[in-house]
FISE-98767 format. One line per 4 residues: number of its first residue (from 1); their letters; for each residue x, y, z of N, C-alpha, C. Coordinates in nm, 4 decimals. Atoms other than C-alpha are relative to their C-alpha. Layout:
REM residues N
NUM) a) X,Y,Z,X,Y,Z,X,Y,Z  ...
This chain:
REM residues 156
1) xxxx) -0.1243,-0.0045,-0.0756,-6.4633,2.2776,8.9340,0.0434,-0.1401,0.0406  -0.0252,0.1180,-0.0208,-6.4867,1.9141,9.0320,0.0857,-0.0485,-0.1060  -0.0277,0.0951,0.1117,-6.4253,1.7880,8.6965,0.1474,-0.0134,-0.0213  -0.1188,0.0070,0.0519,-6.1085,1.9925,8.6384,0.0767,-0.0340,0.1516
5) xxxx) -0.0820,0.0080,-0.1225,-5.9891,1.9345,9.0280,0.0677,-0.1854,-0.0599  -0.0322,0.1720,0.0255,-6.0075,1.5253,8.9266,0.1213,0.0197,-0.0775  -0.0895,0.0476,0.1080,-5.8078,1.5942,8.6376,0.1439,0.0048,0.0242  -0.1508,-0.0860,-0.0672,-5.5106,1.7882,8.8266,0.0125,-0.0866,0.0670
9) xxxx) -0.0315,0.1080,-0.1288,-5.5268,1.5441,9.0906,0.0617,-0.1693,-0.0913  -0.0961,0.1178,0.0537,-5.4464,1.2519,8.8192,0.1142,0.0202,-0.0804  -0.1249,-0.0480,0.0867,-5.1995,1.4307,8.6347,0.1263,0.0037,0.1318  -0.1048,-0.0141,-0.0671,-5.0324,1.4889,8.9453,0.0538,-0.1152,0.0672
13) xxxx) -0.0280,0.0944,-0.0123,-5.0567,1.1795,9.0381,0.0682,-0.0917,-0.1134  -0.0341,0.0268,0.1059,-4.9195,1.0503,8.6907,0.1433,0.0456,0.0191  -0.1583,-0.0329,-0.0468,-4.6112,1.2684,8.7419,0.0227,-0.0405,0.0980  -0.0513,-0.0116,-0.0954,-4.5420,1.1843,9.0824,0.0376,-0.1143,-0.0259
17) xxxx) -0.0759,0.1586,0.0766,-4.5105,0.8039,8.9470,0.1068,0.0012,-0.0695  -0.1086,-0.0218,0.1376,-4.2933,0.8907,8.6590,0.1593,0.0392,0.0939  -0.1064,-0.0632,-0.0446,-4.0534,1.0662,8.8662,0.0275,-0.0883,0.1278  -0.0509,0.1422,-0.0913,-4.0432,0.7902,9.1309,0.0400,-0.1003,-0.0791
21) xxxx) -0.0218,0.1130,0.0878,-3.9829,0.5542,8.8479,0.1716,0.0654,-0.0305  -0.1177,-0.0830,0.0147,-3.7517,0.7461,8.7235,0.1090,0.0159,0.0952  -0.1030,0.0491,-0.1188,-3.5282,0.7606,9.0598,-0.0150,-0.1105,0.0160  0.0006,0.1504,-0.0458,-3.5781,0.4472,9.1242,0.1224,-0.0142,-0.1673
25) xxxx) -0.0759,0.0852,0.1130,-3.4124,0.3508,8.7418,0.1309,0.0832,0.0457  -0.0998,-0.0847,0.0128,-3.1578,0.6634,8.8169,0.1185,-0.1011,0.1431  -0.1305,0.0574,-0.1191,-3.0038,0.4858,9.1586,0.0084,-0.1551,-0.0253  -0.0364,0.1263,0.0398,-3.0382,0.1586,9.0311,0.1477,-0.0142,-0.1758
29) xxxx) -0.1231,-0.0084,0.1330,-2.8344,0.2552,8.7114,0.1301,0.0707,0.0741  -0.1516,-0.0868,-0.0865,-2.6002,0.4770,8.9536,0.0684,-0.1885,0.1075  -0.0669,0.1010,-0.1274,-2.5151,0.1413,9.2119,0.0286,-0.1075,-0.1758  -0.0777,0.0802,0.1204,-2.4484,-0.0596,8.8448,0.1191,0.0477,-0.0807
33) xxxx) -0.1060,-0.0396,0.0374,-2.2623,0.1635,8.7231,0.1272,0.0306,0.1134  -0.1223,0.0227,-0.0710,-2.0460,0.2054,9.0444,0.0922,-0.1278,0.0084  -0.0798,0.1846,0.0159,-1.9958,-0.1928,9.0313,0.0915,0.0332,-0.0935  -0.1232,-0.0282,0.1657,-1.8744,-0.1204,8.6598,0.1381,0.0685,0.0587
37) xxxx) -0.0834,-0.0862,-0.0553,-1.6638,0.1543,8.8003,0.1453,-0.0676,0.0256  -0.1030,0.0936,-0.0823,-1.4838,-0.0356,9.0633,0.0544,-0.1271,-0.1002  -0.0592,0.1256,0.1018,-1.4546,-0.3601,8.8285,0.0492,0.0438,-0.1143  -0.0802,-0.0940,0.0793,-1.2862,-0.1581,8.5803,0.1158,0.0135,0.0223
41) xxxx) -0.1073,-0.0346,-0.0841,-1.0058,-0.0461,8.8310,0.0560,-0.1523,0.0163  -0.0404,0.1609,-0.0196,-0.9761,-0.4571,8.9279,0.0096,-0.0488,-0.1522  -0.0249,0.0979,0.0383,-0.9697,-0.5821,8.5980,0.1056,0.1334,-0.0736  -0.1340,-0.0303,0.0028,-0.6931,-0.2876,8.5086,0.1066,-0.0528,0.0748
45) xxxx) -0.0929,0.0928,-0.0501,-0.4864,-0.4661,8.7735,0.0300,-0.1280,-0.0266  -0.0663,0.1690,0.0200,-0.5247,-0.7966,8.6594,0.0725,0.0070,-0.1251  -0.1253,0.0212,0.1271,-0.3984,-0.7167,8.3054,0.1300,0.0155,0.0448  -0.1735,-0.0648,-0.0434,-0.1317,-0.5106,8.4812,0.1374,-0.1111,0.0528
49) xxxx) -0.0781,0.1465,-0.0494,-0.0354,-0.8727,8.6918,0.0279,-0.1065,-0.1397  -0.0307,0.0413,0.1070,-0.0724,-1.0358,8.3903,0.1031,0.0008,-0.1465  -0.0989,-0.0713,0.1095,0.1147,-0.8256,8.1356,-0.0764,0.0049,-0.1229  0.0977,0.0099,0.1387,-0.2169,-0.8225,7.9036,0.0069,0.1246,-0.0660
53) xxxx) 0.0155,-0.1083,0.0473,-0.1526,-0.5450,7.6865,-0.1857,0.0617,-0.0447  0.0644,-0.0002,0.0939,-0.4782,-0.6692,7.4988,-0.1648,0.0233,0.1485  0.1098,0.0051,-0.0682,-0.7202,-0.6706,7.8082,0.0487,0.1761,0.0777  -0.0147,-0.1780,-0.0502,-0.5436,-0.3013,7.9414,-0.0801,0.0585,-0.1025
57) xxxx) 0.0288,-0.0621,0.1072,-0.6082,-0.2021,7.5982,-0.1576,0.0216,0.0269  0.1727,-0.0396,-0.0518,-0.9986,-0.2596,7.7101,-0.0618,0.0648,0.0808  0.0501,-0.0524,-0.0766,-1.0418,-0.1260,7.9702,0.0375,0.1375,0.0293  -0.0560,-0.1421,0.0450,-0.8831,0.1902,7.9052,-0.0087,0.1048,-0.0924
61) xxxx) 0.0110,-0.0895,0.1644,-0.9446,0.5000,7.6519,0.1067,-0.0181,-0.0706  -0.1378,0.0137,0.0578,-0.6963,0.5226,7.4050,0.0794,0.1128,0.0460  -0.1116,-0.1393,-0.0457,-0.5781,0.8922,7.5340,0.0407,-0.0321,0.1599  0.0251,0.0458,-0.1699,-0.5733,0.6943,7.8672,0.1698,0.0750,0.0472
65) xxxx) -0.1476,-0.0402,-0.0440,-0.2425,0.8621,8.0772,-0.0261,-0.0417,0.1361  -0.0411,0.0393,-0.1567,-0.1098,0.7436,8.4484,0.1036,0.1383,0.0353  -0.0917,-0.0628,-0.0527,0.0816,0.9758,8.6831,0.0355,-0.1151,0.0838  -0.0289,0.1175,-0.0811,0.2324,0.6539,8.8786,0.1827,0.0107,-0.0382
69) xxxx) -0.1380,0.0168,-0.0851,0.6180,0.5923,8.9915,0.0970,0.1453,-0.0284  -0.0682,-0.1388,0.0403,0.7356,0.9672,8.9370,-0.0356,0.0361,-0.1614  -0.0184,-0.0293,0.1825,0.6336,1.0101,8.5414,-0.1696,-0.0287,0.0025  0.1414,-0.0181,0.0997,0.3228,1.0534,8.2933,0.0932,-0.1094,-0.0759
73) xxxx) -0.0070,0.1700,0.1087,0.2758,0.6896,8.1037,-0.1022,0.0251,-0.0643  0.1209,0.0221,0.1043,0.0586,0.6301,7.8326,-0.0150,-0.1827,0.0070  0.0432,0.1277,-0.0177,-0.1286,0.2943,7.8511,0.1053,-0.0784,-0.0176  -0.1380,0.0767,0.0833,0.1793,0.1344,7.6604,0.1174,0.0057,0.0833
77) xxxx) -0.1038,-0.0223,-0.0785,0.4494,0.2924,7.8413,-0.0118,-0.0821,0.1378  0.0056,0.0469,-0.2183,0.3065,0.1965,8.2202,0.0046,-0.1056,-0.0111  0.0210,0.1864,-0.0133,0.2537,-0.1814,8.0896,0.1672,-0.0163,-0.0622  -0.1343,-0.0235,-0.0020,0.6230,-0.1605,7.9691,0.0669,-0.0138,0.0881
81) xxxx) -0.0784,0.0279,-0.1231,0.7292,-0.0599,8.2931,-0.0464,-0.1184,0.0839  0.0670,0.1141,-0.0852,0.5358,-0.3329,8.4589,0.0645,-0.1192,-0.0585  -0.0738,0.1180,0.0608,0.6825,-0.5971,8.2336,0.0815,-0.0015,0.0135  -0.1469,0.0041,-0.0634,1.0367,-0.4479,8.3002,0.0216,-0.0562,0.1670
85) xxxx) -0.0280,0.0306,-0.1771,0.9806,-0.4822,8.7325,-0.0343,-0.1756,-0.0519  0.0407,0.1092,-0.0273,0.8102,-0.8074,8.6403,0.1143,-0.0611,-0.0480  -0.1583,0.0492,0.0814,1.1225,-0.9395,8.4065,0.0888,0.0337,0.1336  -0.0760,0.0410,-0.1124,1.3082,-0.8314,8.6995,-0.0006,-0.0579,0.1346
89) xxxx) 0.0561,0.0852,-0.1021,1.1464,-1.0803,8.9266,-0.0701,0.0782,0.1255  0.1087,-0.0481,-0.0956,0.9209,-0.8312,9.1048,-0.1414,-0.0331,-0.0292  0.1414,0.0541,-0.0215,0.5487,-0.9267,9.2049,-0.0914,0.0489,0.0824  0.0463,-0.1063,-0.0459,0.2926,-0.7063,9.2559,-0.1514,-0.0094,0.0362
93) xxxx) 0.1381,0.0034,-0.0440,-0.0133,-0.7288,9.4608,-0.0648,0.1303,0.0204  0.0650,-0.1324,-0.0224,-0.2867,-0.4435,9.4214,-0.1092,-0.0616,0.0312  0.1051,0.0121,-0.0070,-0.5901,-0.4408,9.5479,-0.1667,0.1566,0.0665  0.0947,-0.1094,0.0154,-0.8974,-0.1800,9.5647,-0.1149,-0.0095,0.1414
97) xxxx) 0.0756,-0.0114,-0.1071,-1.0456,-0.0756,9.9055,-0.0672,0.1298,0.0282  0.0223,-0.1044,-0.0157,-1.2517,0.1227,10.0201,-0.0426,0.0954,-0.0898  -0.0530,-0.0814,0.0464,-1.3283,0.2955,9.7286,-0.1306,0.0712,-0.0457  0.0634,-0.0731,-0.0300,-1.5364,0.5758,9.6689,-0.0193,0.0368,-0.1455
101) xxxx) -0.0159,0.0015,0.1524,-1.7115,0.6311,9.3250,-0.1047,0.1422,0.0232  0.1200,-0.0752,0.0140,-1.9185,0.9523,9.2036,0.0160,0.0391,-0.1230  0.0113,0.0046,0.1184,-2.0307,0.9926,8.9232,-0.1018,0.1245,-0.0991  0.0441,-0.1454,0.0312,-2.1367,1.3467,8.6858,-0.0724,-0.0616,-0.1645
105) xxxx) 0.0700,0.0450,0.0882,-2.3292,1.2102,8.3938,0.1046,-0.1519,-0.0981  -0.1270,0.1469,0.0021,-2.0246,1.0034,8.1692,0.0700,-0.0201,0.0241  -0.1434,0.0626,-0.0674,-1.7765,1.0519,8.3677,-0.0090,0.0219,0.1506  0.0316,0.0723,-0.1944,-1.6706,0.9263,8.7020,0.1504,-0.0084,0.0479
109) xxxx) -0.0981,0.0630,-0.0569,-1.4318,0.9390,8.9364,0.0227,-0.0722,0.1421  0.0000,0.1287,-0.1169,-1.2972,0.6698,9.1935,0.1318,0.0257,0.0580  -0.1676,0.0046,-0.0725,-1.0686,0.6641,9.4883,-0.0231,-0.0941,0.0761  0.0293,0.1274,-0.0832,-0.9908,0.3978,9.7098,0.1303,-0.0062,0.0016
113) xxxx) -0.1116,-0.0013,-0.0807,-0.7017,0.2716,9.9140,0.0378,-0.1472,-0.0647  -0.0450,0.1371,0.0702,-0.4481,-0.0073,9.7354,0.1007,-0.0545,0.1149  -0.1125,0.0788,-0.0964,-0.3375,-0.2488,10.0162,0.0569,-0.1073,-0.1150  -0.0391,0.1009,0.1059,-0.0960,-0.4734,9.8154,0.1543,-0.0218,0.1015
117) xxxx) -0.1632,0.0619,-0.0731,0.2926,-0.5957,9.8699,0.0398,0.0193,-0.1436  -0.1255,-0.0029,0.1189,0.6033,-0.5935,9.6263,0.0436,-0.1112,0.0709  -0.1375,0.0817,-0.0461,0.8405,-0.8866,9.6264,0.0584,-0.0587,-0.0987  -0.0945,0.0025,0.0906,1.1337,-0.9275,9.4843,0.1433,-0.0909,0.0784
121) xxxx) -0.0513,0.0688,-0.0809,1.4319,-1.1374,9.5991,0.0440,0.0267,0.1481  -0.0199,-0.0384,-0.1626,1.4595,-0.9731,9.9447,-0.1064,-0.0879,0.0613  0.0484,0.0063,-0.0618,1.1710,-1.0464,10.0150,-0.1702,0.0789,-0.0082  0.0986,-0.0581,0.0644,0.8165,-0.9532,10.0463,-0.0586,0.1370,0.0466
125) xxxx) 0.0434,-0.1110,-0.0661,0.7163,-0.5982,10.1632,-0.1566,0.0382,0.0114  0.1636,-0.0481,-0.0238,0.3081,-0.4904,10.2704,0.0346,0.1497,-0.0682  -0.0113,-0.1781,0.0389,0.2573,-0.1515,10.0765,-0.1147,0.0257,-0.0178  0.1183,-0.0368,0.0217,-0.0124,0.0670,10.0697,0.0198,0.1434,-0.1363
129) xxxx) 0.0322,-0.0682,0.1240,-0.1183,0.3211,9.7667,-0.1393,0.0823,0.0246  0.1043,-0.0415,0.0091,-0.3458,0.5793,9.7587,-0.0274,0.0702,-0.1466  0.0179,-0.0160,0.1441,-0.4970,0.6157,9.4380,-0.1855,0.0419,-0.0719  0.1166,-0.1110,0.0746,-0.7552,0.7969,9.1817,-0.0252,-0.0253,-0.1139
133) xxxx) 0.0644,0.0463,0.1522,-0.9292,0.7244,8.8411,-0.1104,0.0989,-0.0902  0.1253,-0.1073,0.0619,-1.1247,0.9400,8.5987,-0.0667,-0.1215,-0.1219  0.0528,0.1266,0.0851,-1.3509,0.6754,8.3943,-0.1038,0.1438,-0.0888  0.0301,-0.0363,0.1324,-1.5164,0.7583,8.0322,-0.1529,-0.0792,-0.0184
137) xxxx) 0.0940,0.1123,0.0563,-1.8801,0.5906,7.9673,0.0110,0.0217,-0.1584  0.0105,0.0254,0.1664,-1.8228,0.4736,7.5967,-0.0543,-0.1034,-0.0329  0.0617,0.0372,0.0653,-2.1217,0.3071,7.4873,-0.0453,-0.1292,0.0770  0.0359,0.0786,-0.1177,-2.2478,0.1720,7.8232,0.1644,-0.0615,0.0844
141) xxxx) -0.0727,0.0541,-0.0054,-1.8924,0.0721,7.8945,0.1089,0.0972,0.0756  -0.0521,-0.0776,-0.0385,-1.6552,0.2275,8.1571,0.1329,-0.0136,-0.0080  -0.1505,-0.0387,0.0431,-1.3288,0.3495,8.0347,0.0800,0.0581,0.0802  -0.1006,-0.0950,-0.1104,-1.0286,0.4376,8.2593,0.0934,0.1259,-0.0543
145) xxxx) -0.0549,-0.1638,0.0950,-0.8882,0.8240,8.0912,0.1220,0.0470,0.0870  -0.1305,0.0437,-0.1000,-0.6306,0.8244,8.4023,0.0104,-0.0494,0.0956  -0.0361,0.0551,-0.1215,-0.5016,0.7165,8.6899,0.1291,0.0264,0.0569  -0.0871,-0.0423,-0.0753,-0.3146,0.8512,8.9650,0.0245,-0.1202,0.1159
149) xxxx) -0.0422,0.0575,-0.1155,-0.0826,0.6652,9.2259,0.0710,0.0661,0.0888  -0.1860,-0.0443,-0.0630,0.1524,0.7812,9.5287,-0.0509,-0.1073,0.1030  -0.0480,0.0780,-0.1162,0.2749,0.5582,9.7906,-0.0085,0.0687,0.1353  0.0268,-0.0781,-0.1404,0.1399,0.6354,10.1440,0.1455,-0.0620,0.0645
153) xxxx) -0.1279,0.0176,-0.0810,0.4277,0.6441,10.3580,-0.0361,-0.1237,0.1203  -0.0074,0.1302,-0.1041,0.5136,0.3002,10.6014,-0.0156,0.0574,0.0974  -0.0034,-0.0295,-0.1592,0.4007,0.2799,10.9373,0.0582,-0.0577,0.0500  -0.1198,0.0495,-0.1229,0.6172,0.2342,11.2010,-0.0685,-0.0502,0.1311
């Protein structure tokens, strides 16, 4: 009875390692992949400031769709409209707060609060955005599949 008690006792000890290893790699790959996540969402805004079709194009699926300023865009379309406000001397600060990632094996979604401003020759306005993302892992690599915006209403 000894012999086989030892043996149970290192097996169980064997698994109980494995599976601490194992969480341990699982929340260390979950807090890298939230970084990804979030830096995903930021470097969709910088193409967007930019007008990079070729760096949206990356960071985005190709079936990628937006619900943003009243309408469904396709990657193409929403950088379109962004190049039209920008051509008409608007300038658009976004930025990603707050934002809240969880994640179901390859896909993930993220919300977080966009303090930013518009300005255009009036002048410059503070705006806020509350906004949503469904990301794609394609091949370690997190893909944005949509993205929702609406405009939280100004405080007074």
């Amino acid at each position: 009875m000894t012999k086989y008690h030892t043996f149970f006792i290192a097996i169980a000890a064997l698994l109980t390692s494995m599976i601490g290893a194992s969480a341990a790699d699982q929340s260390g790959r979950s807090a890298a992949d939230q970084i990804q996540i979030t830096e995903a969402i930021r470097s969709f805004f910088a193409a967007a400031t930019a007008d990079d079709l070729d760096k949206l194009h990356a960071v985005t699926a190709p079936d990628f769709y937006a619900f943003d300023a009243g309408g469904r865009f396709t990657r193409d379309a929403l950088m379109d409209l962004i190049k039209a406000a920008h051509a008409a001397g608007k300038v658009y600060v976004w930025t990603v707060n707050e934002p809240e990632v969880h994640i179901s094996g390859d896909t993930a979604w993220i919300t977080y609060v966009n303090h930013g401003s518009i300005k255009d020759a009036s002048g410059t306005k503070n705006a806020t955005w509350l906004e949503s993302a469904v990301l794609q892992r394609e091949k370690d690599i997190w893909r944005i599949r949509f993205f929702h915006s609406t405009r939280a209403p100004e405080k007074n």
